[in-house]
C-alpha positions as CSV (number, residue, x, y, z in Angstrom):
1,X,-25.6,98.9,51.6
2,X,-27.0,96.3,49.4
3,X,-25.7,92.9,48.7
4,X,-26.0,93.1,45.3
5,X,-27.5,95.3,42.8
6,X,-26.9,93.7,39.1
7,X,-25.4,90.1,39.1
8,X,-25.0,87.7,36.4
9,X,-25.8,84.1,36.7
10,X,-23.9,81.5,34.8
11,X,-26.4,78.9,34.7
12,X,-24.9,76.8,31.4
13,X,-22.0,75.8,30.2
14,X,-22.6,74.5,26.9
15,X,-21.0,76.5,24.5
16,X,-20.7,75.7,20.7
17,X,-17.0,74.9,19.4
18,X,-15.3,74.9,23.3
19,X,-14.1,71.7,24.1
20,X,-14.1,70.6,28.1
21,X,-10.6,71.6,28.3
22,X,-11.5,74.9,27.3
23,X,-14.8,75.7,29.1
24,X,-13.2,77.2,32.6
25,X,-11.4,80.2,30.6
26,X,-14.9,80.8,28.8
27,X,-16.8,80.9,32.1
28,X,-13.7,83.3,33.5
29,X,-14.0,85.3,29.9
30,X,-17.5,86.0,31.1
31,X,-16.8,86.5,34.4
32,X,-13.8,89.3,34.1
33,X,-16.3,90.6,31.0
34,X,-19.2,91.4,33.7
35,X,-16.4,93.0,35.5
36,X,-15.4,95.0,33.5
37,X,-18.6,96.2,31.8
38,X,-19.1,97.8,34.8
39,X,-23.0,97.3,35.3
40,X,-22.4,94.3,37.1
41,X,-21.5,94.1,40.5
42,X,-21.8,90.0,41.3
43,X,-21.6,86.6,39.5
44,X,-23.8,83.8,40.4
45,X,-23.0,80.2,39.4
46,X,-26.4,77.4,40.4
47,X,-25.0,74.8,42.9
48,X,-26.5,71.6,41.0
49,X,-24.9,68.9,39.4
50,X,-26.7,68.0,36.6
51,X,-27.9,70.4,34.1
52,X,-31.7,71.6,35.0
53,X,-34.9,71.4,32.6
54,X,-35.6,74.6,30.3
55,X,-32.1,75.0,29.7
56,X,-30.5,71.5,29.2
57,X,-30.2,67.9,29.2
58,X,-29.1,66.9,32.9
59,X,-26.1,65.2,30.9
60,X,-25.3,68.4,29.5
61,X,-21.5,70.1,31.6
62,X,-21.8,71.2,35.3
63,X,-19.4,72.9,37.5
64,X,-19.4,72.1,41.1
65,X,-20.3,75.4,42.5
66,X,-17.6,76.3,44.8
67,X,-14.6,74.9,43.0
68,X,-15.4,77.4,40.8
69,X,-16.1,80.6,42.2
70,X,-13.0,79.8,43.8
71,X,-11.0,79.7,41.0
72,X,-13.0,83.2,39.4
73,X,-12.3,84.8,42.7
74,X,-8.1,84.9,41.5
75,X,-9.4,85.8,37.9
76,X,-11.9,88.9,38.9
77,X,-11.0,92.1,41.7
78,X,-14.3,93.4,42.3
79,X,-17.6,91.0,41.8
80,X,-19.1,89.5,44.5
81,X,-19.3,85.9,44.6
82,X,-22.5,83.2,45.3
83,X,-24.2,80.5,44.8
84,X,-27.8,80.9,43.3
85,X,-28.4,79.1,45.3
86,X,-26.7,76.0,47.6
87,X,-29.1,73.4,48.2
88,X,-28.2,72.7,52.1
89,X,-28.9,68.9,51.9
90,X,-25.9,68.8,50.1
91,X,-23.4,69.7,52.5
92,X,-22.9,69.7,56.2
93,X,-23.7,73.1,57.4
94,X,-20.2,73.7,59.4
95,X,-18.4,72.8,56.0
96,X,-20.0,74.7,53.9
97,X,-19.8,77.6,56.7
98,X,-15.9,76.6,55.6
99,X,-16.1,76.6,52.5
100,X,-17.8,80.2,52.1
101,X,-14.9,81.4,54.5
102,X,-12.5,80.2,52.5
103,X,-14.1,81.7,49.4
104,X,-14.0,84.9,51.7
105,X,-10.4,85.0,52.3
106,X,-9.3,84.0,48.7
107,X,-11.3,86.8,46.8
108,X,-10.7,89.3,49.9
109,X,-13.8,89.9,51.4
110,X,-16.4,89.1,48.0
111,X,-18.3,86.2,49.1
112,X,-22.1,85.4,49.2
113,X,-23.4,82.3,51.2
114,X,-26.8,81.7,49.0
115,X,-28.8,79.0,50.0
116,X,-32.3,77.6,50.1
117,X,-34.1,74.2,50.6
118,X,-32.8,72.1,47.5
119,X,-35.5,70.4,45.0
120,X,-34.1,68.9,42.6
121,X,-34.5,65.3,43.7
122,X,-33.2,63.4,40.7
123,X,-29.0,65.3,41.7
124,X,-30.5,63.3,45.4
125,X,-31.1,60.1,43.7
126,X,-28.5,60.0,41.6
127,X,-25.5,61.2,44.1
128,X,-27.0,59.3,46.6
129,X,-27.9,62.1,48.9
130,X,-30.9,61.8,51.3
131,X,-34.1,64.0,49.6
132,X,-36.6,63.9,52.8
133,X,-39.6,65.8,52.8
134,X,-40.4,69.8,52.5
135,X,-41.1,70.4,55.9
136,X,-37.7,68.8,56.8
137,X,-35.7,70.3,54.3
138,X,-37.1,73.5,55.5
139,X,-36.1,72.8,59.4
140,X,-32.2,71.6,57.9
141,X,-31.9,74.6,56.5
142,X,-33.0,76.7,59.1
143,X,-30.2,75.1,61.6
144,X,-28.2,75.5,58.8
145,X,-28.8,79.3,58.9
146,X,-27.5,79.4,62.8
147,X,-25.0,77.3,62.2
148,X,-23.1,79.3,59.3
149,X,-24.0,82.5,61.1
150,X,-22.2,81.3,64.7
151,X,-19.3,80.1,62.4
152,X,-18.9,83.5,60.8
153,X,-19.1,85.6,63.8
154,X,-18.0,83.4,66.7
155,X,-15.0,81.6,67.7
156,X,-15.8,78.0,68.9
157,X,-19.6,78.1,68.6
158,X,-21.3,75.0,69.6
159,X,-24.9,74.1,68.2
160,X,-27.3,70.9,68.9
161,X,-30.2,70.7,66.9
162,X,-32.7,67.7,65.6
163,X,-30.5,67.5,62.2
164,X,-26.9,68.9,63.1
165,X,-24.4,69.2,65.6
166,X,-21.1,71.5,66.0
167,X,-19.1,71.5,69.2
168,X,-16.7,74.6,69.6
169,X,-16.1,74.2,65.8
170,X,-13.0,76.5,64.5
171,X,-13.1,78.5,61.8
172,X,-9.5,79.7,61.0
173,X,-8.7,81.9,59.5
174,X,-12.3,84.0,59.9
175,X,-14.2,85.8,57.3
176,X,-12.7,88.8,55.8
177,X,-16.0,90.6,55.4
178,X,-16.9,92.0,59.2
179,X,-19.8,89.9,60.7
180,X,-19.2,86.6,57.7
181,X,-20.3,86.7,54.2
182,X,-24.0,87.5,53.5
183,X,-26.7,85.2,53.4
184,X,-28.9,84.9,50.6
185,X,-31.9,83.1,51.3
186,X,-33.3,81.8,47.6
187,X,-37.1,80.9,47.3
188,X,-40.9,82.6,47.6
189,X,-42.4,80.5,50.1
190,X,-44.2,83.0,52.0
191,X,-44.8,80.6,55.3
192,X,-41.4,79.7,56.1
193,X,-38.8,80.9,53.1
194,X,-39.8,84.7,54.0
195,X,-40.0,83.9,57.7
196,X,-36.2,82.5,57.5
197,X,-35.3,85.4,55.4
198,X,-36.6,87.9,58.2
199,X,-35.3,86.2,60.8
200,X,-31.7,85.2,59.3
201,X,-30.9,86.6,55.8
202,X,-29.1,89.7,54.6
203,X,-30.7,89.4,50.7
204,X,-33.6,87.8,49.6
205,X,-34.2,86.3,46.0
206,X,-37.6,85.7,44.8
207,X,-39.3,84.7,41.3
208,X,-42.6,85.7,39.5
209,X,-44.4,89.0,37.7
210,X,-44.6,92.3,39.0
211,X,-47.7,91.7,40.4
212,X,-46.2,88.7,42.3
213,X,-42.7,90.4,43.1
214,X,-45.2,93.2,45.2
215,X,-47.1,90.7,46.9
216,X,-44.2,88.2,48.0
217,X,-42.3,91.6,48.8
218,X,-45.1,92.8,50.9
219,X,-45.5,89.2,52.7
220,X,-41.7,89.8,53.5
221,X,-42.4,92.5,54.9
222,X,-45.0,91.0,57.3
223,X,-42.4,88.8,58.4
224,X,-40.3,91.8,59.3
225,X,-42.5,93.1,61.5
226,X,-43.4,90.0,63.1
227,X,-39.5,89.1,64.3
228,X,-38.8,93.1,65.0
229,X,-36.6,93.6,62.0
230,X,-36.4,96.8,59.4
231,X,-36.9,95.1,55.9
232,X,-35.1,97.5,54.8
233,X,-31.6,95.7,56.0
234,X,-32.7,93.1,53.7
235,X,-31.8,93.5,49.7
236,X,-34.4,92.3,47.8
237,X,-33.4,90.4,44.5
238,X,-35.1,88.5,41.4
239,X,-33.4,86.1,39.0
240,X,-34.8,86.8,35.6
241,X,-33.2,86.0,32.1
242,X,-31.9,88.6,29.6
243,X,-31.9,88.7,25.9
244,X,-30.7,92.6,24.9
245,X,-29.7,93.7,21.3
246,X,-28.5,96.7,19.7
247,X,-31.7,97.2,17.8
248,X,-35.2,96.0,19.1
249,X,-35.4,94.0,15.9
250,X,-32.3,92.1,17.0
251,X,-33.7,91.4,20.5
252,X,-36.7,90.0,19.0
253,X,-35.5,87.7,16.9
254,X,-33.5,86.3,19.8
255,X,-36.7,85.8,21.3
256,X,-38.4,84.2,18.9
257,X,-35.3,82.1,18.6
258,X,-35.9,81.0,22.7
259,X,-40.0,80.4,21.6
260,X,-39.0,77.9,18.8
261,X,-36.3,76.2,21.1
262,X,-38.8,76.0,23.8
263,X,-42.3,75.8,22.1
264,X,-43.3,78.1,24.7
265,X,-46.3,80.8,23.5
266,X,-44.3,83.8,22.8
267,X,-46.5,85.8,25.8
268,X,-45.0,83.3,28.4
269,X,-41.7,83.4,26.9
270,X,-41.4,87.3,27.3
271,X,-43.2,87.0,30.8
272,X,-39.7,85.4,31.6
273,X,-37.5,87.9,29.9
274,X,-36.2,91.2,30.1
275,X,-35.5,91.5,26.8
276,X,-35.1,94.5,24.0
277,X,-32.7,97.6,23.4
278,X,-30.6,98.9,25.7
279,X,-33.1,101.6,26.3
280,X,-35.9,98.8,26.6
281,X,-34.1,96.5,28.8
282,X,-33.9,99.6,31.3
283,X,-37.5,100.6,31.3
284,X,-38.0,97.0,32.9
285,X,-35.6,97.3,34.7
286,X,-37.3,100.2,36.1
287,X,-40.4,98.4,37.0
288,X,-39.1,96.1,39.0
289,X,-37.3,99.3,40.9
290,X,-40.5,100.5,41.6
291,X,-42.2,97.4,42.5
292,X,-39.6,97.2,45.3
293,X,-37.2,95.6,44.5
294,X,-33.4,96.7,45.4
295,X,-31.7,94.8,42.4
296,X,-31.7,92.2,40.0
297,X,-29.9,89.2,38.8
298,X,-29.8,88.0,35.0
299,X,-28.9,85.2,33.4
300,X,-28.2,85.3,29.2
301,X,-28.4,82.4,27.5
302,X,-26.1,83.9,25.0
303,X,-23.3,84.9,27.8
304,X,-20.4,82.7,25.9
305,X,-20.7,85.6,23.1
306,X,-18.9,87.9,25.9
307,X,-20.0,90.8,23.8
308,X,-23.3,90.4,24.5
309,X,-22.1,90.3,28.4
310,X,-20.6,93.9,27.8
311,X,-23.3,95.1,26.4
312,X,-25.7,93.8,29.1
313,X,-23.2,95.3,31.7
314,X,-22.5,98.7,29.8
315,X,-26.5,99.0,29.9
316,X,-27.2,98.5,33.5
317,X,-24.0,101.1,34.2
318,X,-26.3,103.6,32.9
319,X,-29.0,102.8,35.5
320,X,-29.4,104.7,38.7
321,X,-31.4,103.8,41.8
């Protein structure tokens, strides 16, 4: 069964006209909206703290992840939950192995554990978090990996690597979903991101063309074989943004609304999208079906218009694998 087959990523929460005090039951109007549209099966929220380049100024409103998938886990039934994706230099591995469990047991059984390597160094700087190099971000994470997997599925695991320690760490009360939440492994780095993702993850999430999608997919697959594993346990995810309209004229000028904001060419701007009808938005949908891919996860820059949420959703209901 696959992790995830359409999710929606709430990467901003700037909205025009809501206030602070107001923005939580605008992010929970889109969450319950996805729900309900019935083409999404998962809401993503980033795990940064500062708003990221492309779609912000970093002094522009962040949640902090957890808090609030918490708090949309008592608003929603049926989504799945995640980060997209936790940077693991920001927590301790055996609390955030916590923290997912909790998320677990409050929405009954609809957590995701995303994670990946972190990047964004100025969040490090600024929250005074260490931000060491590649190679060792890459070996924290993969003890992180072991660690939240022996908290998930053991009682009083006990761990010493080079970076982290547990010793007969409790988990109480365990995860709801048999065998711990899923791991989502984020990133395309085909020397160690795809190895970790054979070796540990239960969903991948890559970026780039079709072309690219095929080739990371097939690297992945590599790995597969390498460690003994089917790649077919592994759902295989990309995070792309949607702009869909009633009318194709409609969809285009909200494109050529994103090339003016952005001063992007308009090629590389729609190299980014899945954008168009309804009936447009699901031939590329298709494409990525067919170049392997098991789902994929949208963000919409216009989400706070929760129409345009139900009309993304309503869309993708109409798609079968």
């Amino acid at each position: 069964m696959a992790v995830t087959r359409f999710g929606l990523q709430i990467p901003r929460f700037t909205y025009p006209g809501v206030p602070d005090a107001e923005l939580f039951e605008r992010v929970a109007d889109i969450a319950t909206t996805a729900e309900e549209s019935g083409g999404f099966d998962s809401v993503w929220v980033m795990d940064h703290f500062y708003q990221l380049p492309g779609l912000g100024t970093e002094d522009e409103p962040m949640f902090e992840a957890y808090s609030l998938l918490s708090a949309l886990a008592a608003r929603t039934s049926r989504v799945r939950l995640g980060t997209m994706v936790t940077g693991v230099t920001y927590r301790n591995p055996a609390l955030l192995a916590k923290t997912v469990t909790t998320l677990d047991v409050i929405s009954a059984g609809r957590a995701i554990l995303g994670i990946g390597a972190a990047w964004n160094e100025s969040e490090h700087r600024g929250y005074g978090f260490e931000f060491p190099s590649t190679r060792e971000r890459m070996d924290r994470l993969e003890e992180a990996l072991q660690i939240c997997r022996a908290m998930f599925t053991e009682d009083t695991p006990s761990f010493s690597g080079k970076y982290y320690q547990i010793n007969e760490a409790l988990n109480v009360p365990r995860p709801v979903t048999p065998g711990g939440p899923p791991v989502m492994i984020g990133g395309s780095g085909e020397k160690r991101t795809l190895r970790l993702v054979a070796e540990y993850g239960d969903a991948s999430n890559i970026f780039g063309d079709l072309a690219t999608v095929r080739h990371k997919l097939d690297v992945l697959e590599r790995h597969c074989a390498d460690v003994g594993r089917d790649p077919a346990e592994i759902t295989k995810t990309k995070l792309c943004s949607m702009v869909i309209a009633p009318t194709a004229e409609e969809a285009n000028h909200k494109v050529e609304q994103i090339r003016a904001a952005t001063g992007f060419p308009e090629e590389q701007v729609r190299a980014m999208l899945v954008a168009g009808s309804p009936d447009q938005v699901l031939e590329q949908v298709q494409a990525h079906v067919d170049a392997g891919l098991d789902g994929l996860l949208f963000n919409m820059l216009d989400a706070h218009e929760v129409d345009n949420v139900r009309l993304a959703g309503e869309t993708l209901a109409r798609f079968s694998f």
